[in-house]
C-alpha positions in Angstrom: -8.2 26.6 5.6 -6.0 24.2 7.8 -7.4 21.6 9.7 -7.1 21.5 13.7 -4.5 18.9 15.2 -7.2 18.0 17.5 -9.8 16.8 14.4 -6.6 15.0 12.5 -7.1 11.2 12.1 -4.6 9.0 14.0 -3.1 7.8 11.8 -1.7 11.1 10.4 -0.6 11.6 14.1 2.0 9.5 14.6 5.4 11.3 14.2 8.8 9.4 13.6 10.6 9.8 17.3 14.4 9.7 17.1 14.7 9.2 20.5 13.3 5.3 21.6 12.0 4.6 25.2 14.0 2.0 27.3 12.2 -1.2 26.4 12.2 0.2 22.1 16.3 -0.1 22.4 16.1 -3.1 24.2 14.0 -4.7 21.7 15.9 -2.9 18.8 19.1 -4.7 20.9 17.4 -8.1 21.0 17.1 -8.2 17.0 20.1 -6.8 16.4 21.5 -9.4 18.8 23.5 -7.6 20.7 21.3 -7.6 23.4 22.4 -11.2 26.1 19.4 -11.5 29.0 21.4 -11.2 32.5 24.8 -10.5 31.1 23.8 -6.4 29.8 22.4 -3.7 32.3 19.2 -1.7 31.9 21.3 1.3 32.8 23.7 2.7 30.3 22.1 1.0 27.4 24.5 1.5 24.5 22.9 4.0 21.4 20.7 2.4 18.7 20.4 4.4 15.5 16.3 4.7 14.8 15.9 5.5 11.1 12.5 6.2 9.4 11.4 4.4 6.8 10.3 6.0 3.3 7.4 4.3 1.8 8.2 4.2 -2.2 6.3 5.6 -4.7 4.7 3.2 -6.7 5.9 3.0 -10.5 2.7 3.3 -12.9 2.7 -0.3 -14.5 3.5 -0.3 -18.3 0.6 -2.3 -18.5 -1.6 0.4 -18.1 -3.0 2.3 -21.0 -2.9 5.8 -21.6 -6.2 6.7 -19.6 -5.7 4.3 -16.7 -8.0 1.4 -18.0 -5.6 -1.8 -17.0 -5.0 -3.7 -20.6 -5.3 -7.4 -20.0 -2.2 -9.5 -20.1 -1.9 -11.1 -23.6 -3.3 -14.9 -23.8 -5.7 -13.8 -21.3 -9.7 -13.0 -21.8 -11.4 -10.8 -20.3 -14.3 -11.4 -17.5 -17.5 -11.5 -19.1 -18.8 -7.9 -19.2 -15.6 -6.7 -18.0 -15.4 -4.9 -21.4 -18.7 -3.2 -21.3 -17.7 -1.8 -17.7 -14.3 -0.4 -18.8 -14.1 3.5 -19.2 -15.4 5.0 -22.8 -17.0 1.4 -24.2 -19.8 1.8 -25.5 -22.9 -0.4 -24.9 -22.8 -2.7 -27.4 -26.8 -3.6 -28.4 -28.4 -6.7 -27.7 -28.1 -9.2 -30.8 -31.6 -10.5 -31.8 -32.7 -13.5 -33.6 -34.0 -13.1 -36.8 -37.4 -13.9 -36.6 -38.9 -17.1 -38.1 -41.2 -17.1 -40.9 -44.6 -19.3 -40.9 
């Protein structure tokens, strides 16, 4: 079942627009620099291209192992009890003194 455009979160509402208000292709202008205060007119503003940026994908690190537990960088140790809290380790059991004989 689809969800209702009216229950969607905002940020999934915001749309890429291709075409910009007034003061968006002025400030577009302005960092392109092609924009000079007093000199251009607010009327017949020349055309600025609006492209949408693609976030990337991010690459899986090679660092990673082969179920997703990150593998420490080599030269490095691990946080104490980092290794007991990593997926599939087993607890290790607690290492007791022998005891002393009277």
């Amino acid at each position: 079942m689809s969800i209702h455009p009216s229950l969607r979160t905002a940020g999934s509402l915001t749309k890429h627009r291709n075409v910009l208000t007034r003061t968006e292709r002025i400030l577009k202008l302005q960092d392109a620099g092609r924009w000079v205060e007093g000199k251009n007119k607010v009327l017949g503003l020349p055309k600025v291209k609006n492209i949408k940026a693609a976030a990337k994908k991010k690459a899986k690190d090679a660092a990673d192992g082969a179920d997703g537990v990150a593998v420490p960088a080599a030269g490095t140790a691990p946080a104490a009890g980092a290794v007991a809290a990593t997926k599939g380790a087993a607890k290790a059991p607690a290492a007791k003194a022998p005891a002393a004989k009277k």
